[in-house]
N, CA, C and O atoms as a GROMACS GRO file, in nm:
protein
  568
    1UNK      N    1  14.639  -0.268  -2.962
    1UNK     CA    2  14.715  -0.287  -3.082
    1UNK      C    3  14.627  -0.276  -3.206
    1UNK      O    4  14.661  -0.247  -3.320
    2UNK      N    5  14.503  -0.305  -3.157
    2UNK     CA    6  14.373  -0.347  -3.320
    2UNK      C    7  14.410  -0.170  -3.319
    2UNK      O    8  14.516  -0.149  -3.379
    3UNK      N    9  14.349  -0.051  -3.269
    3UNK     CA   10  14.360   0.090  -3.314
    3UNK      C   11  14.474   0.138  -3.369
    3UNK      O   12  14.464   0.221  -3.460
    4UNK      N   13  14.622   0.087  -3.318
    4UNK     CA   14  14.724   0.162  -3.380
    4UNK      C   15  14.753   0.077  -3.511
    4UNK      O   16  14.844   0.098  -3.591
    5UNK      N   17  14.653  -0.024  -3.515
    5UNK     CA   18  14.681  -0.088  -3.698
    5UNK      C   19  14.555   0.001  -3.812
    5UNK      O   20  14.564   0.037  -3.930
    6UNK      N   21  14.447   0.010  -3.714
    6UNK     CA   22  14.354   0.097  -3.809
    6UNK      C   23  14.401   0.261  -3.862
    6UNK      O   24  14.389   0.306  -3.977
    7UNK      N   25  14.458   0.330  -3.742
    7UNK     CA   26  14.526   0.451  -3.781
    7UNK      C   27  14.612   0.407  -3.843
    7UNK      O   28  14.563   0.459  -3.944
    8UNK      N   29  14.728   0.342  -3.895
    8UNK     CA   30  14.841   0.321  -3.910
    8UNK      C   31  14.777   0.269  -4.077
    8UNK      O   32  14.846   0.290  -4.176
    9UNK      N   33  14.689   0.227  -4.083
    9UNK     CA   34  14.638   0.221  -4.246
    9UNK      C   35  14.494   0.297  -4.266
    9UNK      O   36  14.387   0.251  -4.304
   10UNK      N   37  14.544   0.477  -4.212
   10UNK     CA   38  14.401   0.532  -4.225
   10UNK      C   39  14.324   0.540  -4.340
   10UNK      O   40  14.204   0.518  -4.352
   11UNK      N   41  14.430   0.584  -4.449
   11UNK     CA   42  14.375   0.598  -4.598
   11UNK      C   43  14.296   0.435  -4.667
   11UNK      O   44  14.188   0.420  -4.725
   12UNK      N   45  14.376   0.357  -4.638
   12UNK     CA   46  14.280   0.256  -4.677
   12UNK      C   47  14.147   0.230  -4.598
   12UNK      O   48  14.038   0.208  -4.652
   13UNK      N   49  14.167   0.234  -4.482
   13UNK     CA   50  14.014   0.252  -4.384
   13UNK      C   51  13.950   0.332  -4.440
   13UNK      O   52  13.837   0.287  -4.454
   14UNK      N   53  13.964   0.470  -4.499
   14UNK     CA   54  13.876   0.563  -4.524
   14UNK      C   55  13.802   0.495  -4.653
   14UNK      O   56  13.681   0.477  -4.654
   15UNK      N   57  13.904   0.452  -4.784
   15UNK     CA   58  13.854   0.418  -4.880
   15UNK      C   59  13.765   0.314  -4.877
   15UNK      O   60  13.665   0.308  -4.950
   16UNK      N   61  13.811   0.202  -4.764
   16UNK     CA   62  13.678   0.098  -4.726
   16UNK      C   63  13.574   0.124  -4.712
   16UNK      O   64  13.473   0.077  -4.763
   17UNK      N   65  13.595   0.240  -4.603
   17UNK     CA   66  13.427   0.189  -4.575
   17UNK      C   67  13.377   0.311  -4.611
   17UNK      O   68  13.275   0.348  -4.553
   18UNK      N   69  13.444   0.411  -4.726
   18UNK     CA   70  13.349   0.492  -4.814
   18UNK      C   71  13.337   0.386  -4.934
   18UNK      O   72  13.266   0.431  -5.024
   19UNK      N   73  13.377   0.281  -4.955
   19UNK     CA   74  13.337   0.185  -5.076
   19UNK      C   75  13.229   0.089  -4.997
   19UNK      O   76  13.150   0.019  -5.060
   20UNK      N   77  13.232   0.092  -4.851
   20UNK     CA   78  13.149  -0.041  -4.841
   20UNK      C   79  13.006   0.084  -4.806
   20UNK      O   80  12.892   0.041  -4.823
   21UNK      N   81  13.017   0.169  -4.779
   21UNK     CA   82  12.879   0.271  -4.748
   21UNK      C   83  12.809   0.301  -4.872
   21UNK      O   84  12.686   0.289  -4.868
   22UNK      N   85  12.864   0.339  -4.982
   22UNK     CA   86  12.874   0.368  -5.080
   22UNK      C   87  12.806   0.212  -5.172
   22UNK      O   88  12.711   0.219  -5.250
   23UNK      N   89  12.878   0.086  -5.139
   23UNK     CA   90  12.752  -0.051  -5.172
   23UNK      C   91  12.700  -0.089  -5.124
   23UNK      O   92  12.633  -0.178  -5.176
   24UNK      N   93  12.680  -0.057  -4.965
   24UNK     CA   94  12.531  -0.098  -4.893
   24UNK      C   95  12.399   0.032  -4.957
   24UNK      O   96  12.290  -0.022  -4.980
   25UNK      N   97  12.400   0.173  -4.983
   25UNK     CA   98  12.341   0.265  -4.987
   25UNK      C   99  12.255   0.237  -5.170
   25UNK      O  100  12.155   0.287  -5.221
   26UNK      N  101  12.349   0.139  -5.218
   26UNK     CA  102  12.308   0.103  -5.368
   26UNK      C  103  12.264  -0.016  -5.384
   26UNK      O  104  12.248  -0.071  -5.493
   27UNK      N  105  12.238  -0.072  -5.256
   27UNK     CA  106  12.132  -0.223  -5.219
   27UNK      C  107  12.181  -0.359  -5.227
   27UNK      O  108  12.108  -0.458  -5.226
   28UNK      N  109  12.336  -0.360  -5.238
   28UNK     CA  110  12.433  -0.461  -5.181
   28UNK      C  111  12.390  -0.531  -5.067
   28UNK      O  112  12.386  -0.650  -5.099
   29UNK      N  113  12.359  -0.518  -4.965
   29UNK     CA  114  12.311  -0.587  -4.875
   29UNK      C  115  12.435  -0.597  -4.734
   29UNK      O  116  12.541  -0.552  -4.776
   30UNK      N  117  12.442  -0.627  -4.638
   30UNK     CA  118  12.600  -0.611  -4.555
   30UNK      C  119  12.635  -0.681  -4.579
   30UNK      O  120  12.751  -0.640  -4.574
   31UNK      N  121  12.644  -0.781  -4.611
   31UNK     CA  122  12.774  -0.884  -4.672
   31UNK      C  123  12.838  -0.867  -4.799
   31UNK      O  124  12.958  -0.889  -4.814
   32UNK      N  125  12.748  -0.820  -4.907
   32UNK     CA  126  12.844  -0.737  -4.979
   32UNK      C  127  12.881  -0.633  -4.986
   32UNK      O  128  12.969  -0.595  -5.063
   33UNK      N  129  12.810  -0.555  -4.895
   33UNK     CA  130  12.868  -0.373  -4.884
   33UNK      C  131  13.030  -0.464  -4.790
   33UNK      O  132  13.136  -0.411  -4.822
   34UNK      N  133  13.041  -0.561  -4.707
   34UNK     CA  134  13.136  -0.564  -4.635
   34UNK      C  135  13.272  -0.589  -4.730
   34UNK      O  136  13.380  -0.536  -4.758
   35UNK      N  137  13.214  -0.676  -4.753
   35UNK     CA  138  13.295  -0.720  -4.893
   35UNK      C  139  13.359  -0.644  -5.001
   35UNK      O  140  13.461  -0.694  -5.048
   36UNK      N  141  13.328  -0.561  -5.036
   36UNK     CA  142  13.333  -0.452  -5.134
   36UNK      C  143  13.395  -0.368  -5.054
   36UNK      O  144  13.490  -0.321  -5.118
   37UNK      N  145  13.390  -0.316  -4.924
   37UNK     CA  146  13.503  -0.218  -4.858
   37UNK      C  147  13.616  -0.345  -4.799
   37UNK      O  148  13.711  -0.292  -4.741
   38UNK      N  149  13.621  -0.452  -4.801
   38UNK     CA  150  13.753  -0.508  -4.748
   38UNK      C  151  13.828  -0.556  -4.953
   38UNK      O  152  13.939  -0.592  -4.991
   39UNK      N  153  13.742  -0.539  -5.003
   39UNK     CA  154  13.851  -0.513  -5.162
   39UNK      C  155  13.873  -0.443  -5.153
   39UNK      O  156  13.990  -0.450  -5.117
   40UNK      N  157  13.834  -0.314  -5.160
   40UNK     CA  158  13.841  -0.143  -5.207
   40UNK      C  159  13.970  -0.144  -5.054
   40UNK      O  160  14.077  -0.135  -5.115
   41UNK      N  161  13.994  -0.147  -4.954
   41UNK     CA  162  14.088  -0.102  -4.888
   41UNK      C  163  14.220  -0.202  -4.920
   41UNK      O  164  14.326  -0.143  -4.943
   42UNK      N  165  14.221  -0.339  -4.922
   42UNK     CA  166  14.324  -0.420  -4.964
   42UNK      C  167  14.382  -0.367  -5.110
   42UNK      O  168  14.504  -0.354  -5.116
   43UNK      N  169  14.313  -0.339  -5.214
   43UNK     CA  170  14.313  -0.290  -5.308
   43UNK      C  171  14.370  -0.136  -5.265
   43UNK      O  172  14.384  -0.091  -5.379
   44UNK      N  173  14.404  -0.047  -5.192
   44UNK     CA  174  14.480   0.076  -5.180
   44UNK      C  175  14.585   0.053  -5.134
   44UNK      O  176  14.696   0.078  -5.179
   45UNK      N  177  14.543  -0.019  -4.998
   45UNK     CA  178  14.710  -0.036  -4.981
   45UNK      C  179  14.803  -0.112  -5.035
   45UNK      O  180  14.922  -0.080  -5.028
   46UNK      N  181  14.751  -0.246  -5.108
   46UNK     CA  182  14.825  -0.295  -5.236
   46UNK      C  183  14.933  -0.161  -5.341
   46UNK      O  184  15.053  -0.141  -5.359
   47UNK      N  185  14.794  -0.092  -5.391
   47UNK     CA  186  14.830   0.007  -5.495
   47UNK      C  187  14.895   0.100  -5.428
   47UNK      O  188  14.955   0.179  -5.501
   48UNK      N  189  14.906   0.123  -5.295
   48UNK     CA  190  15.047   0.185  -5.252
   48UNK      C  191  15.170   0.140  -5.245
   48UNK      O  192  15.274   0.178  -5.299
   49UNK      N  193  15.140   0.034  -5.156
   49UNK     CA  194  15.288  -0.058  -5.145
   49UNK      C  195  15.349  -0.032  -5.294
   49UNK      O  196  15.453   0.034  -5.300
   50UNK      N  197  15.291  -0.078  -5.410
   50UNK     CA  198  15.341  -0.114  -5.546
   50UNK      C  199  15.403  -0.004  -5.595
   50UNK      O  200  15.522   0.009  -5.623
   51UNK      N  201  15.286   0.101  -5.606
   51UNK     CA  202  15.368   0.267  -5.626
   51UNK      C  203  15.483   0.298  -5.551
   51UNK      O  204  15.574   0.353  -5.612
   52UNK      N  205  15.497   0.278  -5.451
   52UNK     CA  206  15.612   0.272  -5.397
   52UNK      C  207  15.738   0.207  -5.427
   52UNK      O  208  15.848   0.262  -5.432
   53UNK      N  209  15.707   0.077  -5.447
   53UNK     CA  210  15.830  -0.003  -5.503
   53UNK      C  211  15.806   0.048  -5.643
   53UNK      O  212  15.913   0.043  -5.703
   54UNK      N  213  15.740   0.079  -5.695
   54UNK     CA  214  15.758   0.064  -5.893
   54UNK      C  215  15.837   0.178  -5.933
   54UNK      O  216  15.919   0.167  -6.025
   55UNK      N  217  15.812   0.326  -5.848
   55UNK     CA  218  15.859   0.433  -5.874
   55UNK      C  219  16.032   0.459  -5.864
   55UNK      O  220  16.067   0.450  -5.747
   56UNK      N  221  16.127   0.483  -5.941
   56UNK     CA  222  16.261   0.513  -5.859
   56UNK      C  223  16.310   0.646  -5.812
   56UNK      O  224  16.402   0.664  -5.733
   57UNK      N  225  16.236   0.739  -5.872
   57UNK     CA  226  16.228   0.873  -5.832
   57UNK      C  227  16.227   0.930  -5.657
   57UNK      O  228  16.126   0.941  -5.588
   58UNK      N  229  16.330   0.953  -5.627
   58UNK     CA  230  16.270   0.963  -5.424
   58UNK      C  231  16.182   1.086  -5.424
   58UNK      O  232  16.141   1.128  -5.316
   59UNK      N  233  16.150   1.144  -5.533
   59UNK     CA  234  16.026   1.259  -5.506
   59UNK      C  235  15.923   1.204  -5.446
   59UNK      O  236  15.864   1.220  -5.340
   60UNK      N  237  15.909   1.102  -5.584
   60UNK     CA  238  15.761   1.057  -5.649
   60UNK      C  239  15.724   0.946  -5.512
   60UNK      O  240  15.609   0.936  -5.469
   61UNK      N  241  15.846   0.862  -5.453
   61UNK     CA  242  15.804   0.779  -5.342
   61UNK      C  243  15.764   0.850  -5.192
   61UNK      O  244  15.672   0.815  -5.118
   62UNK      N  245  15.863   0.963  -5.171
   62UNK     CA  246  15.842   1.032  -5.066
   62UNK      C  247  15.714   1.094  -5.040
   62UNK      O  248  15.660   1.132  -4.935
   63UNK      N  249  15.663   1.097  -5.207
   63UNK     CA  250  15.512   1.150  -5.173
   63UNK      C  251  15.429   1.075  -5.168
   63UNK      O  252  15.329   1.119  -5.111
   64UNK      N  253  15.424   1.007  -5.193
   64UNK     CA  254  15.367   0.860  -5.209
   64UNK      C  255  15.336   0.803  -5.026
   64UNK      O  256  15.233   0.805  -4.959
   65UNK      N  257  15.421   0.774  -5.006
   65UNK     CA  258  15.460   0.782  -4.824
   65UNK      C  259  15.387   0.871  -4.746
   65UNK      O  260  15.343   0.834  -4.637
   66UNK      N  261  15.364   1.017  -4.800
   66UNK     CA  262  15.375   1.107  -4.717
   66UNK      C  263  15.169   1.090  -4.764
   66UNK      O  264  15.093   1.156  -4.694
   67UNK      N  265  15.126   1.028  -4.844
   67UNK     CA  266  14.987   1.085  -4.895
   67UNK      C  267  14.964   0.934  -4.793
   67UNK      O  268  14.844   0.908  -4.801
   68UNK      N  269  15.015   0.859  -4.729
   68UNK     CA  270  14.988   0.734  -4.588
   68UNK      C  271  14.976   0.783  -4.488
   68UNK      O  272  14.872   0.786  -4.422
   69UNK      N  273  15.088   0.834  -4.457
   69UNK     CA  274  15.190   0.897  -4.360
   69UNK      C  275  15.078   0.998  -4.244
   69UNK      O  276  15.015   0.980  -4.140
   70UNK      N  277  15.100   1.091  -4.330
   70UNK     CA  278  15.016   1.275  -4.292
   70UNK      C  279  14.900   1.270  -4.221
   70UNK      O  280  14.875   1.338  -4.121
   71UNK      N  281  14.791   1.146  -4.298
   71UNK     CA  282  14.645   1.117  -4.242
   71UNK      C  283  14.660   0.996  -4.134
   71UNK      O  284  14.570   0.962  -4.057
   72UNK      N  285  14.759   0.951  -4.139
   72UNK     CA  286  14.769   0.844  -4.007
   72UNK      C  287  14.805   0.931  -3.923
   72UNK      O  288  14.712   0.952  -3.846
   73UNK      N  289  14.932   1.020  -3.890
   73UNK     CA  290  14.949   1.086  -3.810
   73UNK      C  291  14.857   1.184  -3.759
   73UNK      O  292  14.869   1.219  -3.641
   74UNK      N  293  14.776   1.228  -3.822
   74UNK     CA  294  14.638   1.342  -3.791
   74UNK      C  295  14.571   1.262  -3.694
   74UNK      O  296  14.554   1.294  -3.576
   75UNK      N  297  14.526   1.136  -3.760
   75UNK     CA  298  14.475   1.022  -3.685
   75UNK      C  299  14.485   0.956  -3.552
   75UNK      O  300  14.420   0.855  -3.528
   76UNK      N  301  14.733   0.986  -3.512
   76UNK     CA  302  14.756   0.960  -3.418
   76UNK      C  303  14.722   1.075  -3.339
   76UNK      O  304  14.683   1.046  -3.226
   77UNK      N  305  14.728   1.187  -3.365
   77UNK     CA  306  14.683   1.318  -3.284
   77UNK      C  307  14.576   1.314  -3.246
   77UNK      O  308  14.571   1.371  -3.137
   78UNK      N  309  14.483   1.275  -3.276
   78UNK     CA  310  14.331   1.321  -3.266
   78UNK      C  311  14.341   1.175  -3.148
   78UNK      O  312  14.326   1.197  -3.028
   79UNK      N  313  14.365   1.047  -3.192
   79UNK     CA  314  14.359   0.919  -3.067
   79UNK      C  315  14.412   0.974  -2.981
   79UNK      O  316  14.330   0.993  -2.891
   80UNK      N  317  14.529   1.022  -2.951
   80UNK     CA  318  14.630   1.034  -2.846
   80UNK      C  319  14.590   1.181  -2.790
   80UNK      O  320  14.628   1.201  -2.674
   81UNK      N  321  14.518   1.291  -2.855
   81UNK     CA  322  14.427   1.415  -2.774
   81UNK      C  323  14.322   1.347  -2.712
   81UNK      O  324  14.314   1.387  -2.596
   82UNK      N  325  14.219   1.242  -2.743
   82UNK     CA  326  14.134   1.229  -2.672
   82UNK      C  327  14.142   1.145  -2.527
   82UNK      O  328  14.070   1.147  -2.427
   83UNK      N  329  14.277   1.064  -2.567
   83UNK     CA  330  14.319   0.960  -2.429
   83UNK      C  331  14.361   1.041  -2.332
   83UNK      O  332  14.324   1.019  -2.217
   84UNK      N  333  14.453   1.160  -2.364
   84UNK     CA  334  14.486   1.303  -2.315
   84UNK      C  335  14.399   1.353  -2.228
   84UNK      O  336  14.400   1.347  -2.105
   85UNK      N  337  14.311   1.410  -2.311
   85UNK     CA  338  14.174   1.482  -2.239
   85UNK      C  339  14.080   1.414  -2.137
   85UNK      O  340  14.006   1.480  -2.063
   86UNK      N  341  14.087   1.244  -2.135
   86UNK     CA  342  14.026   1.156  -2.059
   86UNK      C  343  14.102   1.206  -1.881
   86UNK      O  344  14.041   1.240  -1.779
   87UNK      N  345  14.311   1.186  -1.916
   87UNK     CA  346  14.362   1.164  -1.797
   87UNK      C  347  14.413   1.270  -1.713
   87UNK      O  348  14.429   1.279  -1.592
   88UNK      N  349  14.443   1.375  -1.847
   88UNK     CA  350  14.532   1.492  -1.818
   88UNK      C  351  14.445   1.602  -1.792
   88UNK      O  352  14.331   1.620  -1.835
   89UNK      N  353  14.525   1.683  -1.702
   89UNK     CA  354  14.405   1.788  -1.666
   89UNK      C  355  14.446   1.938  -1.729
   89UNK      O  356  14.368   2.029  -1.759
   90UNK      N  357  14.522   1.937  -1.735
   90UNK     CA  358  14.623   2.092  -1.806
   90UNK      C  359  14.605   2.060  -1.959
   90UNK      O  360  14.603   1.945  -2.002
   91UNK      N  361  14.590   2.186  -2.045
   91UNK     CA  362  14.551   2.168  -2.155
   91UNK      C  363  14.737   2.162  -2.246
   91UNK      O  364  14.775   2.098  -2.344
   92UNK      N  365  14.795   2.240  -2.171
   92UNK     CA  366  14.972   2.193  -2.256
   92UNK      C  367  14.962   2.055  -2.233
   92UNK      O  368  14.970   1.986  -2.336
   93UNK      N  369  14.946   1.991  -2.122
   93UNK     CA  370  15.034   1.890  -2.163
   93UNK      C  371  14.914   1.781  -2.255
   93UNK      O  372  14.966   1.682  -2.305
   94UNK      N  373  14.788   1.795  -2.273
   94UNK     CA  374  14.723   1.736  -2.386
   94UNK      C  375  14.760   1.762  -2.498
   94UNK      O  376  14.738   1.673  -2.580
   95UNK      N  377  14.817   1.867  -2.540
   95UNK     CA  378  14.889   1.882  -2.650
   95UNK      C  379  15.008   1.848  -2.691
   95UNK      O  380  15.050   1.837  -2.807
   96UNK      N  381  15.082   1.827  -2.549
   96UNK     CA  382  15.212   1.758  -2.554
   96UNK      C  383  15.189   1.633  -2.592
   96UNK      O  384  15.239   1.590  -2.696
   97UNK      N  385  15.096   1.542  -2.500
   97UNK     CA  386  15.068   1.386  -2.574
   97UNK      C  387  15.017   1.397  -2.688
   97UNK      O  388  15.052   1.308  -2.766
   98UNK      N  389  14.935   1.487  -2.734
   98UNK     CA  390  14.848   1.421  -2.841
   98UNK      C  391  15.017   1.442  -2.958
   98UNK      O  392  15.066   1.343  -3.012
   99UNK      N  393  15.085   1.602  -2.977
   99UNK     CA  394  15.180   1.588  -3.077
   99UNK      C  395  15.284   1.417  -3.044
   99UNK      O  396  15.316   1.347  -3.140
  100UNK      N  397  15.314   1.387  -2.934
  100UNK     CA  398  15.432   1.312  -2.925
  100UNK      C  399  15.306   1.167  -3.004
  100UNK      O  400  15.355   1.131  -3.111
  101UNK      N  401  15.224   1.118  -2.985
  101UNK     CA  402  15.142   1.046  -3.029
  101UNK      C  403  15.101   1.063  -3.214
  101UNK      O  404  15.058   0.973  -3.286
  102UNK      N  405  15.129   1.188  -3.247
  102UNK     CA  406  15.135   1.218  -3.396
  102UNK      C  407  15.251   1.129  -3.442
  102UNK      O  408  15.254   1.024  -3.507
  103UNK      N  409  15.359   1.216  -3.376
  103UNK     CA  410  15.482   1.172  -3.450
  103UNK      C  411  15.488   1.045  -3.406
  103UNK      O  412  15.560   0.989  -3.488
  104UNK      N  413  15.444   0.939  -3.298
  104UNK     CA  414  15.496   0.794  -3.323
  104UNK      C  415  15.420   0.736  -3.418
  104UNK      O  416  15.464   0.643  -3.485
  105UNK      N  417  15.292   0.788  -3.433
  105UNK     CA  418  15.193   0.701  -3.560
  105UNK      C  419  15.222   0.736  -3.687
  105UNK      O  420  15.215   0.643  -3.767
  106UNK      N  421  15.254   0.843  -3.731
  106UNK     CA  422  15.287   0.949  -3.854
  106UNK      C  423  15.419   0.838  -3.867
  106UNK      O  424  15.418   0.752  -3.954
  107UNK      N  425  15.532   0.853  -3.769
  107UNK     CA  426  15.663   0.789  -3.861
  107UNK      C  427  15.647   0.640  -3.816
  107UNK      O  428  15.705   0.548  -3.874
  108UNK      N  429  15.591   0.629  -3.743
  108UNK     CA  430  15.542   0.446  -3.779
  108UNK      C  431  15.426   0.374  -3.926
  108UNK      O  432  15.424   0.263  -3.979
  109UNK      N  433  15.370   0.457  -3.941
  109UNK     CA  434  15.289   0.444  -4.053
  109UNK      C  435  15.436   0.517  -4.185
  109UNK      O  436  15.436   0.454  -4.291
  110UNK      N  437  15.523   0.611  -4.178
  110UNK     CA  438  15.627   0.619  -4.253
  110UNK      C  439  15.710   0.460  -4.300
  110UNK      O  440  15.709   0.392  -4.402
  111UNK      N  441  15.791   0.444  -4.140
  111UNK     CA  442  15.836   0.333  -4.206
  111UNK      C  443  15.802   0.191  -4.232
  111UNK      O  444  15.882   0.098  -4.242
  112UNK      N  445  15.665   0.186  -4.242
  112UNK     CA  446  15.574   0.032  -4.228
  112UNK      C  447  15.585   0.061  -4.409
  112UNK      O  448  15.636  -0.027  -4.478
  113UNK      N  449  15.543   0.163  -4.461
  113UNK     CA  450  15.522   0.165  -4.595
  113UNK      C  451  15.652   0.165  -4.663
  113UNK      O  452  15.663   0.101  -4.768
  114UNK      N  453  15.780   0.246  -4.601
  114UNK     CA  454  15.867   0.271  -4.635
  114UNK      C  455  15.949   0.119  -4.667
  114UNK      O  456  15.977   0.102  -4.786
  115UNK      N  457  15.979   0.035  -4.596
  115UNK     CA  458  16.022  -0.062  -4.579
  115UNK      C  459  15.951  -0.152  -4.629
  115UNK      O  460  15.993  -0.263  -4.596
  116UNK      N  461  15.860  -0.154  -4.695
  116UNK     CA  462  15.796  -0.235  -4.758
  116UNK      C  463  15.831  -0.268  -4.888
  116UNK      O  464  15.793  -0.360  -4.960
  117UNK      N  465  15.947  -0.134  -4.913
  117UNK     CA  466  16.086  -0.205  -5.052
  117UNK      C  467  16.153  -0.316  -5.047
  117UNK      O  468  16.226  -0.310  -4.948
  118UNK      N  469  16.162  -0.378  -5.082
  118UNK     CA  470  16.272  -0.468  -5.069
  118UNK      C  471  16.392  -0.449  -5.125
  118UNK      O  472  16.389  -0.421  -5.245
  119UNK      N  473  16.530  -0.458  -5.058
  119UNK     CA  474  16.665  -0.378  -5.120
  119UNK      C  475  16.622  -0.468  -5.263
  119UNK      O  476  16.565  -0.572  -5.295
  120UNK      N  477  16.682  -0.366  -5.314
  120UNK     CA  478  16.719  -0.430  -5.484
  120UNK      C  479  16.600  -0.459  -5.582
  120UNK      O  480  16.619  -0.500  -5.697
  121UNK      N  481  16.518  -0.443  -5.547
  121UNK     CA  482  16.391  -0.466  -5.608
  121UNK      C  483  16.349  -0.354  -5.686
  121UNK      O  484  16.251  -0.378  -5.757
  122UNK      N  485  16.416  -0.188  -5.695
  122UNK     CA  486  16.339  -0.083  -5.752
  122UNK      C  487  16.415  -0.105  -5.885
  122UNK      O  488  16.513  -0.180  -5.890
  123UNK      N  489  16.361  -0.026  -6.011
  123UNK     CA  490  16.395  -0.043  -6.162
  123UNK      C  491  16.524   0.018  -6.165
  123UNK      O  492  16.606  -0.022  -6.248
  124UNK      N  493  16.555   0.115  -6.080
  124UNK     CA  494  16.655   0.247  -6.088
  124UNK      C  495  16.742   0.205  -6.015
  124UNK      O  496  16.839   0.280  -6.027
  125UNK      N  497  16.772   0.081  -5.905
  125UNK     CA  498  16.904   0.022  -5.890
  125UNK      C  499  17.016   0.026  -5.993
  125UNK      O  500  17.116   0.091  -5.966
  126UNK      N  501  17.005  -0.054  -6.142
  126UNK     CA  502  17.086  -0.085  -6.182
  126UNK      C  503  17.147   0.001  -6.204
  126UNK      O  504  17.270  -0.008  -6.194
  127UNK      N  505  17.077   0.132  -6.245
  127UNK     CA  506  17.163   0.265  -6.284
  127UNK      C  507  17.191   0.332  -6.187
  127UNK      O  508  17.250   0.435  -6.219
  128UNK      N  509  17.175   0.320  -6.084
  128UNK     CA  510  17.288   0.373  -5.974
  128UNK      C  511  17.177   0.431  -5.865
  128UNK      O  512  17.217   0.457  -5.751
  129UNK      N  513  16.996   0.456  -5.911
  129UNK     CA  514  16.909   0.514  -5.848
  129UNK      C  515  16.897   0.415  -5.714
  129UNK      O  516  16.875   0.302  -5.756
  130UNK      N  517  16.902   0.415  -5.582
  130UNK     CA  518  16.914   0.293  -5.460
  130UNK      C  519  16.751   0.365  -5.420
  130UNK      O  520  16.698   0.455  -5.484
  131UNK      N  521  16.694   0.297  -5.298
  131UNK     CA  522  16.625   0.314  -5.227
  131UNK      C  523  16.667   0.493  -5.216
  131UNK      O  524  16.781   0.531  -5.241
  132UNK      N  525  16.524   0.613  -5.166
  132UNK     CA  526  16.552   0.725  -5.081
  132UNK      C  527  16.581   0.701  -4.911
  132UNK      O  528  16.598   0.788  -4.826
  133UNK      N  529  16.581   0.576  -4.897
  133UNK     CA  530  16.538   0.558  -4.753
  133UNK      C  531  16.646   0.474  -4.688
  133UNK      O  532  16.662   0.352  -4.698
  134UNK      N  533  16.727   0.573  -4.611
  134UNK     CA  534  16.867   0.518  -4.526
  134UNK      C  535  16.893   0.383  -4.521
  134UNK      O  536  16.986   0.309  -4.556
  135UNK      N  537  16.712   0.364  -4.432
  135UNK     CA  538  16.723   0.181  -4.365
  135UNK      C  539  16.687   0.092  -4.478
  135UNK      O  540  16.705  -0.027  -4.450
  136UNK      N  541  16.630   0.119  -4.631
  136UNK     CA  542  16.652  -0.004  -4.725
  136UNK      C  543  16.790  -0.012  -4.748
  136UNK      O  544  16.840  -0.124  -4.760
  137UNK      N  545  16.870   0.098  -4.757
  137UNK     CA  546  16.999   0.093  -4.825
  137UNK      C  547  17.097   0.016  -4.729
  137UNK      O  548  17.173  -0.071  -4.771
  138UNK      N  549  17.094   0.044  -4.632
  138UNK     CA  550  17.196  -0.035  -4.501
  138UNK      C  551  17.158  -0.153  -4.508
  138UNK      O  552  17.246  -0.231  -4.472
  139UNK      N  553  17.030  -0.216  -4.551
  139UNK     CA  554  16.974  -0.344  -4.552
  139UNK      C  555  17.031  -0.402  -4.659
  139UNK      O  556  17.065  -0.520  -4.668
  140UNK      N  557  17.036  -0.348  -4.710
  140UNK     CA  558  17.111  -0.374  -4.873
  140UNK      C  559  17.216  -0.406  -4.897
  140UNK      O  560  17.249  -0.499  -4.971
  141UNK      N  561  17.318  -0.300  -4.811
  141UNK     CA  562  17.435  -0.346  -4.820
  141UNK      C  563  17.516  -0.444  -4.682
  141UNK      O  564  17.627  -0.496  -4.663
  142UNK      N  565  17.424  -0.435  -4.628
  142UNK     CA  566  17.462  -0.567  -4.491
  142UNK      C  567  17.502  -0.701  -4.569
  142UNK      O  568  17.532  -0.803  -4.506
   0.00000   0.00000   0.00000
């Protein structure tokens, strides 16, 4: 479960620990190079979640989602090719797991961020703008 939470928040992993490499290499020491990549990643995925809810535009959120989304799923491909290549001996069907392993991390990392709206909470409710996303809106109106 610890790996499908690290893929599942790849972009902030990346930004960590290029912020915590990045203040150990400038003489931080490891407790604050550690430190400095567990801000710098809490600090992205914060500033996603928020972009997400702040925006009412379903362009501007869908991309938003999709700049989480795309690199987790690459992420689930590449985990789920190598567990592949460990068991499976035919090279289709490593490709068969590793894609079916994309798409569960890709749209699980979708709707972890996605759902992280809360119905009624975007600016563009009042004027008629709802959630882009089926399952805030059904939540909404339950």
């Amino acid at each position: 479960m610890i790996v499908i939470g690290i893929i599942l928040s790849f972009i902030p992993l990346f930004i960590s620990v290029t912020a915590g490499v990045a203040a150990y290499d400038s003489g931080s020491g490891e407790i604050g190079a550690m430190l400095v990549g567990l801000i710098a990643g809490a600090f992205t995925l914060a500033a996603g979640q928020i972009a997400v809810a702040a925006f009412r535009s379903p362009l501007i959120r869908t991309a938003i989602v999709l700049l989480f989304a795309v690199p987790a799923a690459m992420a689930g491909y590449h985990a789920a090719l190598g567990l592949a290549q460990l068991s499976v001996p035919t090279v289709l069907w490593q490709q068969v797991f590793a894609l079916i392993g994309a798409i569960a991390v890709g749209a699980t990392a979708w709707v972890r961020l996605a759902l992280s709206i809360l119905p009624g909470s975007g600016l563009g409710d009042d004027a008629g703008f709802g959630s882009p996303f089926p399952a805030a809106r059904a939540a909404r109106d339950s």
